[in-house]
C-alpha positions as CSV (number, residue, x, y, z in Angstrom):
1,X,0.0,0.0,0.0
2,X,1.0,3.7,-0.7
3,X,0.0,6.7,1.4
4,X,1.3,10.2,0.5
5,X,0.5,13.0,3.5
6,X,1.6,16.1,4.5
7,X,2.3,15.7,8.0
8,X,3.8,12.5,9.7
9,X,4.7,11.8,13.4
10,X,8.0,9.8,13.3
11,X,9.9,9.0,16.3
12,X,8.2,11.5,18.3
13,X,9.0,14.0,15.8
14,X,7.0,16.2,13.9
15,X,7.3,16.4,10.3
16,X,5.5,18.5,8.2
17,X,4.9,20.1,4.6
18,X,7.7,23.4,4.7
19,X,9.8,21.8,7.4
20,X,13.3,21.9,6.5
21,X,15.8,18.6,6.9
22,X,19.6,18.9,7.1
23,X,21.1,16.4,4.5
24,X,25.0,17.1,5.5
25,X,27.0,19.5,6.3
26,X,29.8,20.8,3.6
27,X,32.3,22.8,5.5
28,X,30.5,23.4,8.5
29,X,27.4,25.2,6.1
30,X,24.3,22.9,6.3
31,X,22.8,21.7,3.2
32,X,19.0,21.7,3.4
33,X,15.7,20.4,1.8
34,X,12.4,21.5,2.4
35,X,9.9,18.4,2.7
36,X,6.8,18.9,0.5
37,X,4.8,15.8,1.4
38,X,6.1,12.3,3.5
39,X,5.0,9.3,1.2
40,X,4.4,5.2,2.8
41,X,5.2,2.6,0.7
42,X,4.9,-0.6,2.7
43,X,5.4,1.1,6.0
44,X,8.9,2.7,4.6
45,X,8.7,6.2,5.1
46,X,10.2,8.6,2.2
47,X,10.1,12.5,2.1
48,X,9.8,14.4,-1.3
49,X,12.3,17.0,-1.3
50,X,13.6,20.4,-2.7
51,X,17.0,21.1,-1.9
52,X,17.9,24.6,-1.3
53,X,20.4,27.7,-1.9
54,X,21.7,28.9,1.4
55,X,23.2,32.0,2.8
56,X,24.1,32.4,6.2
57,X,22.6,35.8,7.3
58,X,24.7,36.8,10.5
59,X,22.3,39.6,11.5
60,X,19.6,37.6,12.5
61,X,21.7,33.9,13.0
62,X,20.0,32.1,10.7
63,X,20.0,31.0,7.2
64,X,18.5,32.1,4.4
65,X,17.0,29.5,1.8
66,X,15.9,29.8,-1.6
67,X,14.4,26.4,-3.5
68,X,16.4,25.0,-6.1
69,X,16.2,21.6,-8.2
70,X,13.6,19.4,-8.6
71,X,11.9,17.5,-6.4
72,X,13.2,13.9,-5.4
73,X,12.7,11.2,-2.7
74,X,15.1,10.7,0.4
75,X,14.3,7.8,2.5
76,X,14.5,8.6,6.0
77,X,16.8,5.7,6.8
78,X,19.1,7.8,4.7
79,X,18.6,11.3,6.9
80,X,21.8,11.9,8.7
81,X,20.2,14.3,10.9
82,X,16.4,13.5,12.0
83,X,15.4,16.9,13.7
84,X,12.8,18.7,11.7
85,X,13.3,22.7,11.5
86,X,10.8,25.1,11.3
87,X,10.9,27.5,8.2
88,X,10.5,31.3,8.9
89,X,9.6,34.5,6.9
90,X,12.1,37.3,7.1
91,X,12.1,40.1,4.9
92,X,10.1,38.6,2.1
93,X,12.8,35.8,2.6
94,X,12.6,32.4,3.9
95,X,14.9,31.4,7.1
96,X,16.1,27.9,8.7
97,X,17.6,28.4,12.2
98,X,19.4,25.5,13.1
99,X,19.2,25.5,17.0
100,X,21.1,22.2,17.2
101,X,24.2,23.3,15.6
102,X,25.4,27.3,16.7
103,X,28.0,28.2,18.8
104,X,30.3,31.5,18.7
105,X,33.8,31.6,19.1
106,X,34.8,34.5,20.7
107,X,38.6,36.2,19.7
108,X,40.5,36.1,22.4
């Protein structure tokens, strides 16, 4: 059987159509997708994707995203990183903070 939803509890965590998922990080810069719908085939869970553009914007410690690519199916077996993130308007702009992963290194 196949079931395609916008919303799906997994794990105890929430994820839902706009959330964004961290696929890896490249340098310390995360590289994100925003989920568009979470599809069950045979009680295997997938996530249709859109990876993004991002830009760190220091002002407001988040980054900006911008969609890119086409859409395409990540198992979530395969997420490195299971935490959903919530996506934000800024500006016109859509933002990803990723609580789990700042830290400042002050200059002494």
């Amino acid at each position: 059987m196949v079931f395609v939803t916008y919303g799906a509890s997994i794990h105890g965590l929430e994820y839902r159509k706009g959330c964004a998922l961290v696929l890896e990080y490249i340098n310390d810069v995360p590289n994100f997708a925003v989920d568009e719908a979470v599809v069950v085939v045979d009680h295997v869970k997938y996530f249709v994707v859109r990876k993004v553009d991002t830009i760190f914007h220091q002002h407001i410690l988040s980054y900006v995203i911008s969609l890119i690519g086409d859409q395409h199916f990540l198992p979530y077996s395969e997420l490195a990183f299971k935490w959903p993130l919530s996506v934000y308007t800024y500006n016109g702009q859509q933002a990803v903070m990723n609580v789990n992963s700042h830290c400042y290194a002050y200059p002494f």
